[in-house]
C-alpha positions as CSV (number, residue, x, y, z in Angstrom):
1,X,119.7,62.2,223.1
2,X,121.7,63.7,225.9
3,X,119.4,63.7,229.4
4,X,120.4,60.2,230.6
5,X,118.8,60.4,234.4
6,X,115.1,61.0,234.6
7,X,111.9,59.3,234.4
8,X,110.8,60.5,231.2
9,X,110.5,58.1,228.4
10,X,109.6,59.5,224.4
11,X,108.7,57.4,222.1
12,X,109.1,57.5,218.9
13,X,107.0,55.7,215.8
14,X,108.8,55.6,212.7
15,X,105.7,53.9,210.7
16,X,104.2,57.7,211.8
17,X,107.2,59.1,209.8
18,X,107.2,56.8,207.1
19,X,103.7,57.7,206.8
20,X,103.8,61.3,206.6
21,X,107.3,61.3,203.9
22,X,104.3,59.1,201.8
23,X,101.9,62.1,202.2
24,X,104.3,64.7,201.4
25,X,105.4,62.6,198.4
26,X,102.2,62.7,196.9
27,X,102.4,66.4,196.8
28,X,106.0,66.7,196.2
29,X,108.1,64.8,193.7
30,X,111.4,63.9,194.6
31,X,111.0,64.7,198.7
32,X,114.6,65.2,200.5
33,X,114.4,64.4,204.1
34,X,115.3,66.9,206.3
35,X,116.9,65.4,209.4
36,X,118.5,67.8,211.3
37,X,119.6,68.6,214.9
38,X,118.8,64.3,215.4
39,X,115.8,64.4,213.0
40,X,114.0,67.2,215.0
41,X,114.4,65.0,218.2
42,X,113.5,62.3,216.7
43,X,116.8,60.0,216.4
44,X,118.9,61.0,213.3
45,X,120.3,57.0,212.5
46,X,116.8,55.5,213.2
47,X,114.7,58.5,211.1
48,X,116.9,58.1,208.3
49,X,116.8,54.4,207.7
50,X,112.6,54.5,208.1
51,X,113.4,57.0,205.6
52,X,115.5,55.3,203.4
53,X,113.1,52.2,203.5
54,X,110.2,54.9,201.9
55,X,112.6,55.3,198.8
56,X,114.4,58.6,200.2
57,X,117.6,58.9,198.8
58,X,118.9,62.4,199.9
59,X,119.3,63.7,203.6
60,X,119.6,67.2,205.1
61,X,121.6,67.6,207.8
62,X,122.9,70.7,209.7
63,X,126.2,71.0,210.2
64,X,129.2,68.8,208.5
65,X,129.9,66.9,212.0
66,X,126.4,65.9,211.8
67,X,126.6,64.4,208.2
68,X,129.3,62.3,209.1
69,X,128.1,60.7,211.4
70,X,125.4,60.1,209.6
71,X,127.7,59.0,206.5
72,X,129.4,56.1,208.6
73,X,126.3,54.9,210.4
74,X,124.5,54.7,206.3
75,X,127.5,52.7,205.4
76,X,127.6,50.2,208.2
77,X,123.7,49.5,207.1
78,X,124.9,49.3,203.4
79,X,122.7,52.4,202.7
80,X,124.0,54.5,199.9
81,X,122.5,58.2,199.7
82,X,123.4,62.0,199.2
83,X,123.5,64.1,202.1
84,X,123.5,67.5,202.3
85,X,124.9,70.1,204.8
86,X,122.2,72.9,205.1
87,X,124.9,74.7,207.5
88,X,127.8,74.5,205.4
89,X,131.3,74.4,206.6
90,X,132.2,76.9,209.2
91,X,135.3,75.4,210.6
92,X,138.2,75.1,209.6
93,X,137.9,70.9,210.2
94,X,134.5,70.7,208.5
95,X,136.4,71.0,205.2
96,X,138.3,67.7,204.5
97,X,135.1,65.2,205.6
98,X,133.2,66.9,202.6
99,X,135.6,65.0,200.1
100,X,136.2,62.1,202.5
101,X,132.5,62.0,203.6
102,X,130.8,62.9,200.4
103,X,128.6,65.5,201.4
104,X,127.5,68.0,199.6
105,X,127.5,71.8,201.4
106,X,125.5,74.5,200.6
107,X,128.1,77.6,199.8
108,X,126.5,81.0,200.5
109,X,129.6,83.2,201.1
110,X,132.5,83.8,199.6
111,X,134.9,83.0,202.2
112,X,133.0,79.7,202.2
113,X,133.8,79.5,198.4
114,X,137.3,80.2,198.3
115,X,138.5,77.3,200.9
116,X,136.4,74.8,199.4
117,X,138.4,75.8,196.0
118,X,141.7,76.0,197.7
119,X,140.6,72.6,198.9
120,X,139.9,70.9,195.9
121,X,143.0,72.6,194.4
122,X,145.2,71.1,196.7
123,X,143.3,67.7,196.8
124,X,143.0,67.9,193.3
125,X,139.6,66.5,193.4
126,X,136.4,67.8,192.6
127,X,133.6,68.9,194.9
128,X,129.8,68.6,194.5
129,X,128.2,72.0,195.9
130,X,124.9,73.4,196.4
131,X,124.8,77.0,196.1
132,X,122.9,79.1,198.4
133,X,120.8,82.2,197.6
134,X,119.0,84.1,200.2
135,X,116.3,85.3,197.9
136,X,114.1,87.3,201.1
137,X,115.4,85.1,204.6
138,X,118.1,87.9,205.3
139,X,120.3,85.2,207.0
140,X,122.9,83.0,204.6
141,X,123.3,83.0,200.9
142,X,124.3,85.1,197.9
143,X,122.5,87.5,196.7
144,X,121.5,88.8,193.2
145,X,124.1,91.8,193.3
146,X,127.1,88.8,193.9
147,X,126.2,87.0,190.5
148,X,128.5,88.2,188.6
149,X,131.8,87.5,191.0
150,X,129.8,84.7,192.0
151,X,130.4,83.1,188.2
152,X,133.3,84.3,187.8
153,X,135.0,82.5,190.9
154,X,133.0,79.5,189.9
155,X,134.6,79.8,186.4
156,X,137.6,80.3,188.1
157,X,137.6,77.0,190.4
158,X,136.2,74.2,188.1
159,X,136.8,71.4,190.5
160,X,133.7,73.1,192.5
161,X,131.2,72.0,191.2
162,X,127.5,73.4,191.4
163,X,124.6,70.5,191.3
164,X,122.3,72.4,193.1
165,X,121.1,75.4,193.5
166,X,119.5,76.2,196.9
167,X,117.2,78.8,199.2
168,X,114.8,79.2,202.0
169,X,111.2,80.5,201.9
170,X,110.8,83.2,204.9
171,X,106.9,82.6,204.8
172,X,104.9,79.9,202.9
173,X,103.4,78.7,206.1
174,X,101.2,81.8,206.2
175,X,98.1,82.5,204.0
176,X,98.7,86.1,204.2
177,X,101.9,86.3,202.8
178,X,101.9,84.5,199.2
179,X,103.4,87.7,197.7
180,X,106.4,87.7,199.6
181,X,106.8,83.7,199.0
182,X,106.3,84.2,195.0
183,X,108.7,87.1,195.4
184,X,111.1,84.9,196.8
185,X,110.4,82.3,194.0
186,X,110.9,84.8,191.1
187,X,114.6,86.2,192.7
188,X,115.3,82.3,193.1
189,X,114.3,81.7,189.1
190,X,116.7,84.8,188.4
191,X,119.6,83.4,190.0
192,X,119.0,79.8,188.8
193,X,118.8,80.6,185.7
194,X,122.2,82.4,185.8
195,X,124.0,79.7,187.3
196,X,122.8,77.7,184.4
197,X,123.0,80.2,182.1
198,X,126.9,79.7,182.6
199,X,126.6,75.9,182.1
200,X,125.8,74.5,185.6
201,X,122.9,71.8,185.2
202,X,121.8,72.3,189.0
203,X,119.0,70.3,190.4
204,X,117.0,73.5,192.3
205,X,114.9,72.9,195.3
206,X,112.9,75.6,197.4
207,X,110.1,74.1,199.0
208,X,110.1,73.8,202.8
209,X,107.1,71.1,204.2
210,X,105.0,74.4,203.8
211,X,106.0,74.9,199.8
212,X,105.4,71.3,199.6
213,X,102.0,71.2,200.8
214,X,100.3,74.8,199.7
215,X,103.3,76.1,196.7
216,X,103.1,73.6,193.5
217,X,104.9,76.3,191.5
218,X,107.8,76.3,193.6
219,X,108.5,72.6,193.8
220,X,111.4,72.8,191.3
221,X,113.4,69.5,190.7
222,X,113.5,68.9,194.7
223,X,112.0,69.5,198.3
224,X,113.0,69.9,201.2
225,X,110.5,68.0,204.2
226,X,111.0,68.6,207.5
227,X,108.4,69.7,210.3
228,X,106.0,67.8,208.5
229,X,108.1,64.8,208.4
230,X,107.1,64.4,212.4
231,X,103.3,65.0,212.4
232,X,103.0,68.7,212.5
233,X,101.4,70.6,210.5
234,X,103.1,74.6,209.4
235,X,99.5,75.4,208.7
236,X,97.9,74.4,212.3
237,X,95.3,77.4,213.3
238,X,95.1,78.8,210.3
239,X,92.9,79.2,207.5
240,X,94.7,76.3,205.4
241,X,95.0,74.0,208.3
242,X,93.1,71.1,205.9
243,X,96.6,71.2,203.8
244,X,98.2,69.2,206.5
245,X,95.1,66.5,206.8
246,X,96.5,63.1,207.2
247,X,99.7,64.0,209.2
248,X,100.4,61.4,212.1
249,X,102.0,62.4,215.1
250,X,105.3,60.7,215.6
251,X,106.5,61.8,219.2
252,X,105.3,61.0,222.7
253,X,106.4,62.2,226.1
254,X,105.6,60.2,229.4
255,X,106.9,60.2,232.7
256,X,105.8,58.6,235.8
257,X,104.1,60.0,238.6
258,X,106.5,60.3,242.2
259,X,103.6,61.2,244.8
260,X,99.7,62.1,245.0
261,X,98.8,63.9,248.4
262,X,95.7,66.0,249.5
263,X,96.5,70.1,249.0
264,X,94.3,71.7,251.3
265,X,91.7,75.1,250.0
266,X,94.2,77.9,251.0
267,X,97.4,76.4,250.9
268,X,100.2,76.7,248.0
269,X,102.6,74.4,246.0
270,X,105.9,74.7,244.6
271,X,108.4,77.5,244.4
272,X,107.2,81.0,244.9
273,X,103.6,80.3,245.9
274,X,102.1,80.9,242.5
275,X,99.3,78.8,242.9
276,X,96.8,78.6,245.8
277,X,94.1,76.0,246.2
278,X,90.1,76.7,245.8
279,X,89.5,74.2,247.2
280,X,90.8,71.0,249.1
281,X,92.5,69.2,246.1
282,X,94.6,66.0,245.5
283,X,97.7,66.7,243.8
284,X,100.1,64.7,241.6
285,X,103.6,65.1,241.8
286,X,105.4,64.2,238.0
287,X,108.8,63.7,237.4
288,X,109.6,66.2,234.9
289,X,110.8,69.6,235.1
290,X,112.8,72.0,233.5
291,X,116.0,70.0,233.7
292,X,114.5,67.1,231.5
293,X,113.5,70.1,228.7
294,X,109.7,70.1,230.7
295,X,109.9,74.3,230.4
296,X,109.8,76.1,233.6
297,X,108.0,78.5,231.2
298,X,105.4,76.4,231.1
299,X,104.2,77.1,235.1
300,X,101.0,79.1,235.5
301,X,100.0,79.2,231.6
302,X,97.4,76.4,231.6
303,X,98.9,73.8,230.6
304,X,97.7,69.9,231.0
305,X,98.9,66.4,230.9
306,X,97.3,63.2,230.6
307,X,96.9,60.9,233.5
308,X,93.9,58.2,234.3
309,X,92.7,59.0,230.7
310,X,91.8,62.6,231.1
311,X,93.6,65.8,230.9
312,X,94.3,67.6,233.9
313,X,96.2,71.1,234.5
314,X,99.6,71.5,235.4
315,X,99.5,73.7,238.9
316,X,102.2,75.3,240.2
317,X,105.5,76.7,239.4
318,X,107.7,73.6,237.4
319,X,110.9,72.6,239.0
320,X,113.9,70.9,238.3
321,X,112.8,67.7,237.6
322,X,109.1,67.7,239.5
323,X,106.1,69.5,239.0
324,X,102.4,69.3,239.8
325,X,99.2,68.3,238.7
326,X,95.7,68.5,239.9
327,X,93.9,65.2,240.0
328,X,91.3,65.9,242.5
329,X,88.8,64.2,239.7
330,X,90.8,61.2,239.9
331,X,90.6,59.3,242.7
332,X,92.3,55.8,241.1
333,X,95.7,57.5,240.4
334,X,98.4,56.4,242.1
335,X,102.5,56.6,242.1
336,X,104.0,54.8,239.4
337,X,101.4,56.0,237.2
338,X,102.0,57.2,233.5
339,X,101.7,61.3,232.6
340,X,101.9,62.2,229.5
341,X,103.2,65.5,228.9
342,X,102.6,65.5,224.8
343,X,100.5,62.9,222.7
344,X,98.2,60.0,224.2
345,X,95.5,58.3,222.3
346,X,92.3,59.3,221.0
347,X,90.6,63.0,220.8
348,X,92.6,63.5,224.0
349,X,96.2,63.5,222.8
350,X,97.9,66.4,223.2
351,X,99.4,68.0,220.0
352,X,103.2,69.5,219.9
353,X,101.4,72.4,219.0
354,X,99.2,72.7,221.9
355,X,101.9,72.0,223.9
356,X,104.0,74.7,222.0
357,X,101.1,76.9,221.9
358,X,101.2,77.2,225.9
359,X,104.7,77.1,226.2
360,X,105.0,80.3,224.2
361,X,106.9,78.6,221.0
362,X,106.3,76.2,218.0
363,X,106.5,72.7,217.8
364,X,109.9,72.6,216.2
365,X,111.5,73.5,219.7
366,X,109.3,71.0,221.6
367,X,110.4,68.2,219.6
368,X,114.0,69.1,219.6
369,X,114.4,69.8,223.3
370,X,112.1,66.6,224.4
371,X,113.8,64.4,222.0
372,X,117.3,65.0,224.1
373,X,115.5,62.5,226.8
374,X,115.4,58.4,226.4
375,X,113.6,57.3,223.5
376,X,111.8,54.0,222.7
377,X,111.6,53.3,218.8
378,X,108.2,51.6,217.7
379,X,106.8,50.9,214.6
380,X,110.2,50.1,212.9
């Protein structure tokens, strides 16, 4: 959280996320909670012990400063887990808290690879490692052509130890693409089975939430959950949208409402002029804009809010921290009034990917970049 003065309040149910880790584990087997960048907005301390009180005993984080923080606010609640650095060290001061810290990093290069042996040489002290493949993302890891320096360094630096074995799926959230996602799993079998080939007894995980849910044959010893973790669903509008039946929302944004005037047939609103009345209207004006992570993107590209009970459009180009909304339907409304700018109750509620949808995006972003406003914790 980081936007400390606006209006907006999110709130955030953690019996939602407990809920949805349950789902996923009854796909899954053992489920590793992925709770980075603040658990996708969520609140990285408050996710993870909700988490931790499911039976989750591994985290995901992104970078090494992340996973210490989470390391000392786990050991103030007495709460003893792995954690894992998904980002690896890329500092030179993210390399010292993996030893004093205990997290694990994934190591997909071999500059990572030969400080975290020059480390352990000097600390004389061994370090747990995953090891990173890229198997078809294009982005981190070693690849199938570095196997054989890759085991020879290893057998070189025996206080790095492998105990995983990692990668990332480009593609299991789309039905069209199971090919390339069990070409991924095959080059990740190939270089699995080298590194244990040479000895290392790693614990392999693959799946993403989308692996988890539609893959079976790729679950390996571990998954990785994430987006799924907060209600959404990697499958939403498309043909195996059913896979993520159950999921419960975990997010809301509100915000209260500043103003509500008449807008007269003819006359604009807001910066630029982009909207002009069809009629005499009655206007809202919300407190949220781009400044509270409300996109300016979103002006003109249909998108609504929930006031009164009833969705209404957002009219108008969206400014810092106000933008407008047409309530001519509602003649109760008044200032002080709730908007709510993503979820709500009933048939009603508006999804993160609806919201994403008109905001040109995915739900991930939405999450992360409303989650930096104040949140309210329910369902503890």
């Amino acid at each position: 959280m980081s936007i400390l003065y606006n209006k907006i309040e999110v709130r955030i149910d953690l019996s939602a996320i407990r809920s949805n880790y349950r789902l996923l584990k009854s796909h899954g087997s053992h489920v590793i909670g992925v709770i980075k960048a603040d658990a996708y907005g969520h609140g990285l301390f408050e996710v993870a012990e909700a988490l931790a009180a499911e039976g989750c005993d591994t985290f995901a984080i992104g970078s090494v400063e992340e996973g210490v923080a989470l390391r000392k606010h786990l050991l103030s609640k007495g709460i003893k887990a792995r954690i894992m650095s998904l980002l690896g060290p890329v500092d030179p001061e993210d390399y010292a808290p993996l030893w004093e810290y205990e997290i694990i990093p994934f190591i997909g290069g071999f500059r990572q690879l030969e400080e975290v042996a020059g480390h352990a040489a000097r600390l004389g002290r061994a370090l747990p490692i995953s090891v990173k493949f890229d198997t078809g993302m294009a982005r981190l890891g070693f690849v199938e052509e570095d196997l054989p320096r890759l085991l020879e360094r290893l057998g070189e630096a025996p206080l790095v130890r492998p105990v995983m074995a990692s990668s990332h799926l480009a593609t299991a959230d789309d039905p069209d693409a199971v090919d390339f996602v069990m070409e991924q799993g095959r080059r990740f079998e190939l270089m699995v089975g080298a590194l244990r080939g040479a000895g290392y007894d790693v614990e392999a995980n693959l799946a993403n939430t989308a692996a988890i849910l539609a893959h079976p044959k790729l679950h390996y010893q571990s998954q990785r959950g994430g987006i799924s973790l907060y209600g959404a669903s990697p499958f939403a509008g498309t043909a195996w949208e059913h896979l993520g039946a159950g999921l419960v929302p975990a997010m809301q944004a509100r915000t209260r409402i500043v103003s509500v005037h008449p807008l007269k047939k003819g006359h604009t609103i807001s910066y630029g002029g982009i909207f002009t009345a069809p009629r005499d209207m009655t206007v809202a004006i919300v407190a949220a804009g781009y400044a509270d992570a409300y996109s300016r993107g979103l002006s003109g590209r249909g998108a609504q809010m929930l006031i009164g009970g009833r969705r209404v459009p957002q009219v108008g180009r969206i400014c810092m921290q106000m933008c407008a909304a047409d309530v001519t339907d509602l003649p109760d409304v008044r200032p002080g009034d709730w908007a709510t700018l993503l979820g709500g109750e009933g048939p009603l509620a508006i999804t993160g990917d609806e919201l994403a949808g008109w905001w040109g995006t995915i739900s991930y972003e939405v999450f992360c970049l409303l989650g930096m406003n104040r949140r309210v914790f329910i369902g503890a």
